[in-house]
ROTI-140253 format. One record per residue (C-alpha): residue in one letter; x negated, y negated, z negated; chain; residue number from 1. Coordinates in steps of 0.001 Angstrom, whole numbers. Layout:
N
PT residuo       X       Y       Z cadena num
PT       A       X       Y       Z      A NUM
...
//
This chain:
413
PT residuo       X       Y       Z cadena num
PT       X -103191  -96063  -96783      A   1
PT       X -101222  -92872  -96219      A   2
PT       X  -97732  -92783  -98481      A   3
PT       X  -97258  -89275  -99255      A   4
PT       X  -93784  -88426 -101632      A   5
PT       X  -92102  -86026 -103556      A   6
PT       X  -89150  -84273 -102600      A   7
PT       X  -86371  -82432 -103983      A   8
PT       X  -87088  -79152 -101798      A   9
PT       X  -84050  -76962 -100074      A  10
PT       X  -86279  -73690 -101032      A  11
PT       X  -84980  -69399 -101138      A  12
PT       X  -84071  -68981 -104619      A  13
PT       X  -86963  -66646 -106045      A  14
PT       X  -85791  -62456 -105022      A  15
PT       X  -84898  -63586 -101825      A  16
PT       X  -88466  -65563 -100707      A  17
PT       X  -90267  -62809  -99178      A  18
PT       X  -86562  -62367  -97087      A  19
PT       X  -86426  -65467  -96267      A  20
PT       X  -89836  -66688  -94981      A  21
PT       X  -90986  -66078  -91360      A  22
PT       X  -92639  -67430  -88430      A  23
PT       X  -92505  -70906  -86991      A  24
PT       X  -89508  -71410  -84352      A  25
PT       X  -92054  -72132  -81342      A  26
PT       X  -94123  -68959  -81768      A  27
PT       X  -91233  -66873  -79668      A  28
PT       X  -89050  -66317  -77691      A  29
PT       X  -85054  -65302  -78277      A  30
PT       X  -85652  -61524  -78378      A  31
PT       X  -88419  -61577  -80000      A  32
PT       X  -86845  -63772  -82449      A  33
PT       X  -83754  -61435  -82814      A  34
PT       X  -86007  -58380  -82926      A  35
PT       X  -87622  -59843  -86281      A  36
PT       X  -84549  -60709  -87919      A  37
PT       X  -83084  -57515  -87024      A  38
PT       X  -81231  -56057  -90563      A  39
PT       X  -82045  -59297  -92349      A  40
PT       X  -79677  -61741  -92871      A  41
PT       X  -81703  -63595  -94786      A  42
PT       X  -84481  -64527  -92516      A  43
PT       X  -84747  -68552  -91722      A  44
PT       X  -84765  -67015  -88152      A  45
PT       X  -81137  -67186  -87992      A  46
PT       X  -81248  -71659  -88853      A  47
PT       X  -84820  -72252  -87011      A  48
PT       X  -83860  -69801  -83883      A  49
PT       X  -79996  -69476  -84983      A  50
PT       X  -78819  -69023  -81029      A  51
PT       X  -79470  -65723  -82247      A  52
PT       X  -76678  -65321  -83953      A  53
PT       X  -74872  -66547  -80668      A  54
PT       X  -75305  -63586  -78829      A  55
PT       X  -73017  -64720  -76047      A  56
PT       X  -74144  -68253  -75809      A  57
PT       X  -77221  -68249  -73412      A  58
PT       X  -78300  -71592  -73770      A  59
PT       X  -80489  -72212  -76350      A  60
PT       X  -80237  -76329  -76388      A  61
PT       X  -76150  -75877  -76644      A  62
PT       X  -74942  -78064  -79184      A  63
PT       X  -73360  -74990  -80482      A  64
PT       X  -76487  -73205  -81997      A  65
PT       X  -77516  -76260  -83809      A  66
PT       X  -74056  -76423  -85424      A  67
PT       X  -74547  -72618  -85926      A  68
PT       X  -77846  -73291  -87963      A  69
PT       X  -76432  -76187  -89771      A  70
PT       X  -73419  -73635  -90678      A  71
PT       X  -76032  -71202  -91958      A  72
PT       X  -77866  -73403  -94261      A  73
PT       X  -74705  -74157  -95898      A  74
PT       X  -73726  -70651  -96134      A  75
PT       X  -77305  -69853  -97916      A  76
PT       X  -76508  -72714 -100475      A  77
PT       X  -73453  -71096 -101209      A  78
PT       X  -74251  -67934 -101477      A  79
PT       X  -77595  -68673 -103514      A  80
PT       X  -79571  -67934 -101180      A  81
PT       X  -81226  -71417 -101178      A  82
PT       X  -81630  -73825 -104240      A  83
PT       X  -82218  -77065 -104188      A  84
PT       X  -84588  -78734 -106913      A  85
PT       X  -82606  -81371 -109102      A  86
PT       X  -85705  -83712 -109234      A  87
PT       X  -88087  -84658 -106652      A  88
PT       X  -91422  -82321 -106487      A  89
PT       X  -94773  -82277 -105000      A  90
PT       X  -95504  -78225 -103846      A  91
PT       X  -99000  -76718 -103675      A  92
PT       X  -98877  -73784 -100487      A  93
PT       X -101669  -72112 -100146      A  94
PT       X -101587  -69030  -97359      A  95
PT       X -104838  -66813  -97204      A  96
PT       X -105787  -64932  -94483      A  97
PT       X -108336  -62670  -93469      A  98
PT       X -110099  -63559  -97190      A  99
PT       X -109349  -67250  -96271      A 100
PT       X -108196  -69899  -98312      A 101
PT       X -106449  -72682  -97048      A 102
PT       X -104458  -74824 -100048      A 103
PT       X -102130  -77708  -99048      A 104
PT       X  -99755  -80418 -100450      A 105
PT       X  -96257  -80068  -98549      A 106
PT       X  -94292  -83173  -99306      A 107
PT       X  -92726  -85833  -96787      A 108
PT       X  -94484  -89037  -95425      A 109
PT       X  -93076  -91807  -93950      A 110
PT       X  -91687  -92408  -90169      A 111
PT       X  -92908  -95854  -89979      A 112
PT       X  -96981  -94553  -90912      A 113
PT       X  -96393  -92089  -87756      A 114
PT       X  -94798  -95423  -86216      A 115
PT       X  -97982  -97282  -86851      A 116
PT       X -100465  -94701  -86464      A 117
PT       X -101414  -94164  -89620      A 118
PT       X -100549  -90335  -89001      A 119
PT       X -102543  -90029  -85811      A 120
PT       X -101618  -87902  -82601      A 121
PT       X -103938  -85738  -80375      A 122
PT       X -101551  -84549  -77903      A 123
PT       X  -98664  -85539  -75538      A 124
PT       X  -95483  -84398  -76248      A 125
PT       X  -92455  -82992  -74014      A 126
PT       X  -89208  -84637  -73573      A 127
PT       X  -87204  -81758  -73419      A 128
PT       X  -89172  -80122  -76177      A 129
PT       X  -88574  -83030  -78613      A 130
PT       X  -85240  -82982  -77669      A 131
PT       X  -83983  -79597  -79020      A 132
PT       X  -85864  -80529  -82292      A 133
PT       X  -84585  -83853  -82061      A 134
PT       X  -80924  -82103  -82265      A 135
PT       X  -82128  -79991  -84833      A 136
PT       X  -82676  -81690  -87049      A 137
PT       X  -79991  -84401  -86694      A 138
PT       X  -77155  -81609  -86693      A 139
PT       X  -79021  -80435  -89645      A 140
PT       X  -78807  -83456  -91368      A 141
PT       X  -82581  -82194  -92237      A 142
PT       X  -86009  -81390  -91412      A 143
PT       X  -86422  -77690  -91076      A 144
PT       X  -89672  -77026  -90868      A 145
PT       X  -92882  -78781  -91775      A 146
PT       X  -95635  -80829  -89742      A 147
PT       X  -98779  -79346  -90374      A 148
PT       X -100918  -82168  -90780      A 149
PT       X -104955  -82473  -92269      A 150
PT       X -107141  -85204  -93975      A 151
PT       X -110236  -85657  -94805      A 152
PT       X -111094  -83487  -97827      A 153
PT       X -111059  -85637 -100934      A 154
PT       X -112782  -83725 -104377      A 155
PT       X -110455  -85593 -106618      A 156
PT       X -106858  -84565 -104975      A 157
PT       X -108808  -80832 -104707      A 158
PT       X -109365  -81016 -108331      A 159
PT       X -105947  -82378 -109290      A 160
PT       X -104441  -79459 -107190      A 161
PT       X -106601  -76543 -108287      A 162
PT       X -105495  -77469 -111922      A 163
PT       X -102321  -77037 -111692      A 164
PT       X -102918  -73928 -110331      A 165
PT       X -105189  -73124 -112995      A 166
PT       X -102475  -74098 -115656      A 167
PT       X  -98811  -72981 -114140      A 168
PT       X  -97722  -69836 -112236      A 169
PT       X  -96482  -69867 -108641      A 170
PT       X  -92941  -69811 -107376      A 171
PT       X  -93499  -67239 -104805      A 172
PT       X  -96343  -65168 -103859      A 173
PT       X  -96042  -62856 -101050      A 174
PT       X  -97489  -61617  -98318      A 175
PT       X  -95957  -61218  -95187      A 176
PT       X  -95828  -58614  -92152      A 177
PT       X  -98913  -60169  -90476      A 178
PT       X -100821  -60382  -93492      A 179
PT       X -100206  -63618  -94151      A 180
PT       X -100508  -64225  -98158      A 181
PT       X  -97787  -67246  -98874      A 182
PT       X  -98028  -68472 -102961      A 183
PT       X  -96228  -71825 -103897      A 184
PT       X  -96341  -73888 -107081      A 185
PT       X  -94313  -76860 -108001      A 186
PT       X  -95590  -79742 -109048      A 187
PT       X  -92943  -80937 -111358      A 188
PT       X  -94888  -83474 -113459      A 189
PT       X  -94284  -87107 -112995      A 190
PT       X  -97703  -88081 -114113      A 191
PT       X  -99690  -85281 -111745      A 192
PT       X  -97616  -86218 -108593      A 193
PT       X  -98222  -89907 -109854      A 194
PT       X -102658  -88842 -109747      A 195
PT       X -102065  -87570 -106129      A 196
PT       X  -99837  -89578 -104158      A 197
PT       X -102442  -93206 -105463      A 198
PT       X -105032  -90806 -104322      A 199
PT       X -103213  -90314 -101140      A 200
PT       X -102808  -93941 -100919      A 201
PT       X -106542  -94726 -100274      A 202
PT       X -106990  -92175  -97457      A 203
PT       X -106649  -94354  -94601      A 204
PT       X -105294  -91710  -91899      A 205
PT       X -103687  -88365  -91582      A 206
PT       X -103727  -86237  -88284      A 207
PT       X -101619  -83990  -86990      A 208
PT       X -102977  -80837  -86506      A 209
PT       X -100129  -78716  -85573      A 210
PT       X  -96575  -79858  -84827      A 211
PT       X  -96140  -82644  -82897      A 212
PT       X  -92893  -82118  -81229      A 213
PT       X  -92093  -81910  -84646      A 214
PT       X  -93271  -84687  -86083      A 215
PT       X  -91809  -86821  -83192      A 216
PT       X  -88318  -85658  -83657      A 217
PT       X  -88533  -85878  -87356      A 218
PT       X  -89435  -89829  -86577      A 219
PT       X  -86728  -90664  -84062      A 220
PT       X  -83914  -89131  -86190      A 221
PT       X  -85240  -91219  -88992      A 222
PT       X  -85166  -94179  -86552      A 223
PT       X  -81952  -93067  -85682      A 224
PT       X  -80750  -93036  -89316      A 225
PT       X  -81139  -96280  -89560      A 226
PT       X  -79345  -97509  -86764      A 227
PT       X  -76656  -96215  -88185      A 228
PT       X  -77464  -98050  -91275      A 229
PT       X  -78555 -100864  -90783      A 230
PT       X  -78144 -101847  -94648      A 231
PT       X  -81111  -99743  -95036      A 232
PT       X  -83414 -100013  -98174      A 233
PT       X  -86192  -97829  -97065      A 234
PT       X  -86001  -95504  -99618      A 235
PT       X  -83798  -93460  -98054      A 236
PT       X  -84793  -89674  -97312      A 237
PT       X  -84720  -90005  -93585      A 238
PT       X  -87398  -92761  -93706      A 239
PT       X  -89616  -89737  -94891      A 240
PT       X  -90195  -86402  -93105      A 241
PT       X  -91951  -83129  -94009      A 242
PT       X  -95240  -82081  -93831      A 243
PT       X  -97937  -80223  -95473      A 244
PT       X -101287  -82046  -95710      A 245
PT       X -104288  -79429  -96204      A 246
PT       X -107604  -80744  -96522      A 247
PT       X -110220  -80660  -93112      A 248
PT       X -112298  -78453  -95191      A 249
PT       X -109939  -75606  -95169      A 250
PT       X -108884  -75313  -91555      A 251
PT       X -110019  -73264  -88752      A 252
PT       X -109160  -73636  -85182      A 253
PT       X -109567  -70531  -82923      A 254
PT       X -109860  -70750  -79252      A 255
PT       X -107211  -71644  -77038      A 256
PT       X -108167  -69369  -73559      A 257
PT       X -106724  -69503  -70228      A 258
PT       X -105505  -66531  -67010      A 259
PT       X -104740  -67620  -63758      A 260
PT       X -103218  -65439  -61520      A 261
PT       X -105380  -66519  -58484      A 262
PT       X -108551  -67646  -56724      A 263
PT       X -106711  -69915  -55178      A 264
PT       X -107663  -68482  -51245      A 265
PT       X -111564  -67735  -52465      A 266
PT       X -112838  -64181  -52584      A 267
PT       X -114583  -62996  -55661      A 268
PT       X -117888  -64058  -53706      A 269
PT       X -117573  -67428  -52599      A 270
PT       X -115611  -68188  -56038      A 271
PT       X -118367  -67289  -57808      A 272
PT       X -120843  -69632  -55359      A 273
PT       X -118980  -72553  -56357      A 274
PT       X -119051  -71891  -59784      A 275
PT       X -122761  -72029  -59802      A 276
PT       X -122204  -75299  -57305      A 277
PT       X -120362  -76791  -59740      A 278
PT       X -122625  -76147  -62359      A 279
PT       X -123027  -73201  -64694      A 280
PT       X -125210  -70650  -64873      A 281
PT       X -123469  -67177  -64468      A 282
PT       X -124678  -63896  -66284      A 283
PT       X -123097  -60654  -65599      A 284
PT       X -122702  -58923  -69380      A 285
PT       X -120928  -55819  -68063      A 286
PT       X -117394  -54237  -69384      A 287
PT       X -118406  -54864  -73602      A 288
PT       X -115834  -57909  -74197      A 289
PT       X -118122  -61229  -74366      A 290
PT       X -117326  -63677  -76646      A 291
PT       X -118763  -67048  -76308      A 292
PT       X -122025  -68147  -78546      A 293
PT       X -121776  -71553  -78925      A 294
PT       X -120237  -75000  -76835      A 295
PT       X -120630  -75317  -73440      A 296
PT       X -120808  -71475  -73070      A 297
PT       X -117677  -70091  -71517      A 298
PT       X -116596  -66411  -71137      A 299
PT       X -115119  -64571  -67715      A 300
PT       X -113340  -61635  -66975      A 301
PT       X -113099  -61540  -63186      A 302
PT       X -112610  -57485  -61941      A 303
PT       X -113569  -55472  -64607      A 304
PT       X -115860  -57461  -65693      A 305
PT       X -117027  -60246  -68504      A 306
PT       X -119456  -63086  -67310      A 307
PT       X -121220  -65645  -69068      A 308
PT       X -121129  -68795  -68178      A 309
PT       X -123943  -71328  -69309      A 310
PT       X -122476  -75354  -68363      A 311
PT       X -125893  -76905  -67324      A 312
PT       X -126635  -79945  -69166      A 313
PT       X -126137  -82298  -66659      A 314
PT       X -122401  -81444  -65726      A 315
PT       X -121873  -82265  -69950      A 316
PT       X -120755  -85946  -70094      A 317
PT       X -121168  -87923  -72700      A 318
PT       X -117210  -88809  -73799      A 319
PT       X -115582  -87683  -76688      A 320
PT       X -112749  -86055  -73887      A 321
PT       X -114494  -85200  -71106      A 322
PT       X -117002  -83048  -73277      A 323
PT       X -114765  -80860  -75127      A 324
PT       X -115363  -77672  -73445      A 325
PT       X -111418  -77250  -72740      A 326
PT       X -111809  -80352  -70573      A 327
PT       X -114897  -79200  -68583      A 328
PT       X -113648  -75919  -67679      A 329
PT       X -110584  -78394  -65954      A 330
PT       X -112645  -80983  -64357      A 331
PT       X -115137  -78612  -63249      A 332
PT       X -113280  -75018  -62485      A 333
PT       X -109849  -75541  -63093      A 334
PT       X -109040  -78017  -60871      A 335
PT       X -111124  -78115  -58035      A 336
PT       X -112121  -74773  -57067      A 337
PT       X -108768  -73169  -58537      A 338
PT       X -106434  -75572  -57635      A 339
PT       X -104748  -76066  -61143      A 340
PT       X -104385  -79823  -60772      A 341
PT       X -101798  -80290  -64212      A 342
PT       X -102090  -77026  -66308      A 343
PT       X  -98623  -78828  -68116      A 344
PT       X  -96943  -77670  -65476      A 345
PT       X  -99040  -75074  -63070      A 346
PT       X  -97262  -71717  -62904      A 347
PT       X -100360  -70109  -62040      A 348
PT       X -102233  -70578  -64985      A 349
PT       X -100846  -69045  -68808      A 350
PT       X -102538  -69712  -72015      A 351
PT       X -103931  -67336  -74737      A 352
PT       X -104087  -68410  -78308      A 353
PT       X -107561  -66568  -79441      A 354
PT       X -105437  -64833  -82364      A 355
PT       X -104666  -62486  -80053      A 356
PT       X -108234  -61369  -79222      A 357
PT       X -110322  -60979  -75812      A 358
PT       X -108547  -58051  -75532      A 359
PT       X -105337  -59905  -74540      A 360
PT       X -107178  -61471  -71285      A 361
PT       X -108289  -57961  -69996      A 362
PT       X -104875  -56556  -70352      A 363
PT       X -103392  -59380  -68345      A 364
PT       X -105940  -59692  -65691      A 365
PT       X -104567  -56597  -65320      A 366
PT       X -100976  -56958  -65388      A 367
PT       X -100143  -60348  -63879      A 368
PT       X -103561  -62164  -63778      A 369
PT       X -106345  -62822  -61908      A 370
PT       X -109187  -64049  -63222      A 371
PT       X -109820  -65301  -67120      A 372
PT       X -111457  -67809  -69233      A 373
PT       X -112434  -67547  -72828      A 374
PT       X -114057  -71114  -74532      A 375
PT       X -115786  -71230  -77671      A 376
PT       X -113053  -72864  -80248      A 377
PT       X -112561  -76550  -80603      A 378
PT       X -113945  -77781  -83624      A 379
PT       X -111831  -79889  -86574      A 380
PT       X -114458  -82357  -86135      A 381
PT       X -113285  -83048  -82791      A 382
PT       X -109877  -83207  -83560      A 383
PT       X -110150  -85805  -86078      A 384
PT       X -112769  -87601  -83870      A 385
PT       X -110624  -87290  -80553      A 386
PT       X -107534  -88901  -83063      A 387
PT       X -109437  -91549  -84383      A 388
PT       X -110295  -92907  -81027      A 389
PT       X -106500  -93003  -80053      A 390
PT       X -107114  -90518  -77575      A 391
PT       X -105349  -87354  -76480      A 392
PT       X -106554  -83764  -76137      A 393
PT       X -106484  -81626  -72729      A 394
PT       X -103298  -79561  -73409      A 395
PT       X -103204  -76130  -74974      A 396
PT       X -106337  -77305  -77047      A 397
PT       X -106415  -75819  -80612      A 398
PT       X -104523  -72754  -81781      A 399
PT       X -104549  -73086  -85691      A 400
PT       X -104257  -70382  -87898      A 401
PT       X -102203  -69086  -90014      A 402
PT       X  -98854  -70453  -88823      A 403
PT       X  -97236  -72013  -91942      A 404
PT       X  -94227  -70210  -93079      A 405
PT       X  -91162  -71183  -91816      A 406
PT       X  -88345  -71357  -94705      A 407
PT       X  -89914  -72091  -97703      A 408
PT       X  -88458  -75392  -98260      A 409
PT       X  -86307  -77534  -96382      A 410
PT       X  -86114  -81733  -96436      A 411
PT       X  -82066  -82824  -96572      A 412
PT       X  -81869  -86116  -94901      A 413
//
């Protein structure tokens, strides 16, 4: 049973969405962060990456820039920038990209369902990562931005969701620098929400697909919360936090590749004799970029040129970890002929969200790299499998796409 609940949304009142809205916090770094926001005061830049409005405060976990962030929501509430909704809402996002459609419910769901598993987990997390959102979010006194989470696609909720959109206009509907198409409706309807959250109620699981510092944080400030009151009824808003649920169907994962910046003491020849000892079959393909065919097929860059590499069946275990492609090119590259024993933590290896293209590897193979790997993308399938099981992905294993808007409405705790 997943418990999935309406909300009364912080959101950008209507002329001042397509100001507001903008990346994800994680996605950058400080000056690349200030360089968006540059000549836009409007931009949820300056409350999910407000140090930047701190230019002489270079610490970006002082308690300072969340109080900074907390100042500037209040400041958009004031100044009408933000609204909030006066009852509680259900919202239908739906972001296209590249001619793709992915629709989603963005609501909150409940601390003690991530507590219990119900909202499964496929990766580790960082302490000092869940930290600063941990702050965040408690300074706040809300969640920010949303978890992106995914179910198994159910017809009915699909059907209950395209209606609406068949019968009401949207909110917003704009498209963004990168492309990005962002259109929201709100579900205002008591009867509607009432169809989709019982229909949410007899999906037994949600995963995480993106957002998992997040989601963390979000749960230990609620847990917080409640030490603070310990009267609590439950139906408090900081037993919930936010998330947008989009069905398996729509999702696509691209790769997630990997530069190192050496052979770790081998020269190009013997490096390449213990790839073939290790396993694979390597053929040359030239300078043409190579992109990878299918699973267990890899692509190299190594100087100046792209290699194929085939894993030979008997190096592919059968585990639903040890087979992801991510995980071979660890355990059988990686680690023992290139030394990269915890890629958490390695400062010889970088990662590459496939977004970026092929392209990106060449250019820093040669800039700052060695030597660079390109896997064929992780399936959903696997995530949801790999998160059933209670297991946990190799790091750095999915890069989903498109990043949900950052902005677009806010959870008050």
């Amino acid at each position: 049973m997943a418990t999935v609940r309406p909300f009364r949304a912080v959101r950008p009142a209507q002329k001042y969405a397509d100001k507001v809205v903008s990346l994800p916090y994680d996605v950058m770094n400080r000056q690349e962060a200030e360089k968006m926001a540059e000549g836009n005061p409007y931009s949820f830049l300056h409350i999910c990456r407000s140090e930047i409005d701190l230019p002489n405060q270079k610490d970006p976990y002082d308690r300072s820039v969340y109080e900074k962030a907390k100042q500037n929501i209040g400041d958009f509430l004031n100044k009408g920038v933000f609204i909030q909704d006066e009852e509680p809402a259900l919202y239908i996002y739906r972001q296209v990209m590249d001619g793709r459609v992915q629709t989603g419910i963005a609501a909150t769901v409940s601390v003690d369902e991530y507590q219990n598993n119900t909202i499964k987990k496929h990766e580790f997390t960082r302490v000092e990562k869940e930290q600063d959102r941990i702050n965040h979010f408690d300074i706040c006194d809300a969640n920010t931005e949303p978890v992106f989470l995914t179910y198994r696609d159910d017809k009915r909720i699909r059907l209950l969701i395209e209606g609406w959109i068949a019968e009401n206009k949207p909110v917003y509907d704009l498209e963004t620098e990168d492309g990005i198409r962002h259109t929201l409706w709100v579900i205002d309807d008591a009867e509607r929400i009432g169809h989709i959250t019982e229909l949410f109620e007899e999906i037994p699981s949600l995963y995480i697909a993106d957002g998992h510092h997040r989601s963390a944080s979000a749960c230990k400030v609620g847990l917080k919360r409640r030490e603070e009151h310990p009267d609590y009824t439950g139906e408090e808003e900081f037993n919930f936090f936010m998330a947008v649920l989009f069905p398996d169907a729509d999702l696509h994962i691209f790769d997630y590749n990997r530069v190192v910046k050496d052979l770790n003491g081998n020269t190009v020849e013997s490096f390449m004799a213990k790839v073939k000892e290790a396993g694979f079959k390597i053929d040359k393909k030239g300078e043409d970029i190579y992109y990878p065919e299918t699973k267990h097929c890899f692509s190299m860059y190594l100087e100046g040129s792209w290699y194929r590499l085939t894993a030979k069946p008997e190096i592919i275990p059968d585990h639903v970890i040890d087979s992801l492609d991510v995980a071979i090119l660890q355990n059988r590259i990686l680690e023992p002929i290139l030394g990269i024993e915890d890629p958490r933590t390695d400062k010889r290896i970088d990662f590459v969200g496939g977004i970026r293209g092929l392209e990106e590897l060449e250019k820093r193979c040669h800039e700052d790299m060695k030597v660079a790997f390109a896997v064929y993308p992780v399936e959903i399938t696997d995530l949801l499998n790999v998160s059933d099981n209670d297991m946990v992905m190799p790091p750095k294993s999915t890069w989903f796409e498109p990043k949900l808007g950052s902005g677009l409405f806010i959870h008050m705790l």
